[in-house]
C-alpha positions as CSV (number, residue, x, y, z in Angstrom):
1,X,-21.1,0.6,19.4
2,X,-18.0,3.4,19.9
3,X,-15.7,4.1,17.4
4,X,-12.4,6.2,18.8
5,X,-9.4,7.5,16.7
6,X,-5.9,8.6,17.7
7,X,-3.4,11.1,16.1
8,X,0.0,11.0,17.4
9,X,3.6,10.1,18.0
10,X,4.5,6.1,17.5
11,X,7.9,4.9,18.9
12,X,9.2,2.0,16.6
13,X,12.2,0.1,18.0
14,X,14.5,-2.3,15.4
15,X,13.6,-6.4,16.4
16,X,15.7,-8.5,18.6
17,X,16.3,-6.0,20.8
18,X,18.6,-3.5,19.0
19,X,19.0,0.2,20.0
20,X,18.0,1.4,17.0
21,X,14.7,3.8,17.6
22,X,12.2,5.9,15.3
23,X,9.9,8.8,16.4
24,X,6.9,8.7,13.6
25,X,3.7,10.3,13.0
26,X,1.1,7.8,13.1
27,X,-3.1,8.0,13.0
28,X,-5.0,5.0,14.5
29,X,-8.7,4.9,14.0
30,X,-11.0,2.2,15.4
31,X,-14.0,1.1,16.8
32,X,-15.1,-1.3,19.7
33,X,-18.5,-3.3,20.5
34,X,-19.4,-4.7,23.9
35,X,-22.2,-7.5,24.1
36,X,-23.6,-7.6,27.4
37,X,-23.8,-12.0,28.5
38,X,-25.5,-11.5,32.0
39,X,-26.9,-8.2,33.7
40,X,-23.1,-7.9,35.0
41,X,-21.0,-9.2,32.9
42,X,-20.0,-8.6,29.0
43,X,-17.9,-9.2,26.1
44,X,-15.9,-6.4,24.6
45,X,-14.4,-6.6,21.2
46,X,-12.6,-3.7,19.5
47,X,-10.3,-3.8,16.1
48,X,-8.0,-0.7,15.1
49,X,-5.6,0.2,11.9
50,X,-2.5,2.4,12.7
51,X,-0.3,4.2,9.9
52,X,2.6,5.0,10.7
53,X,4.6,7.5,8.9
54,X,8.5,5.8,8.9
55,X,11.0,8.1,7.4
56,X,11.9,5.2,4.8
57,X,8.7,3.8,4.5
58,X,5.2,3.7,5.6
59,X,4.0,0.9,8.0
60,X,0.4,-0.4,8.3
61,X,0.0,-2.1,12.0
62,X,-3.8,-3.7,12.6
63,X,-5.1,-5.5,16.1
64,X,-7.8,-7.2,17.3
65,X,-8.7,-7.3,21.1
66,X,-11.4,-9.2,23.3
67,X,-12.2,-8.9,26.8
68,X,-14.3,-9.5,29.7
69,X,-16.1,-6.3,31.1
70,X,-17.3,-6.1,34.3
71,X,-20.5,-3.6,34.8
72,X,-20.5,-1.8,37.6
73,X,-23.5,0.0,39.1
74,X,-27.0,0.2,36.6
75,X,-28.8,2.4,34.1
């Protein structure tokens, strides 16, 4: 299992496409898993939170993600 974290800059834009945009200060921990299926193939799975610092309010953001992984090469 690997956890990573970020520390940054988020870009929010307004919905439906307005041209209203916000520079924020945001931190995104999170960690991933990958679950090996065959000696090739695997399953990664990974979840983060984001907090992003608005200048009006604070947003919390959270997103899951699955994918194949293709291993390459052996250990």
């Amino acid at each position: 299992m690997r956890g990573y974290r970020a520390i940054g800059y988020a870009r929010d834009e307004a919905p439906l496409g307005l041209r209203e945009v916000e520079d924020a200060f945001s931190i995104q921990p999170g960690a991933g898993l990958q679950l090996r299926l065959t000696p090739s193939l695997g399953l990664g799975l990974g979840a983060d939170y984001r907090l992003v610092f608005g200048e009006e309010e604070n947003r919390n953001e959270f997103r899951l993600h699955a994918g194949l992984v293709f291993l390459v090469g052996n250990r």
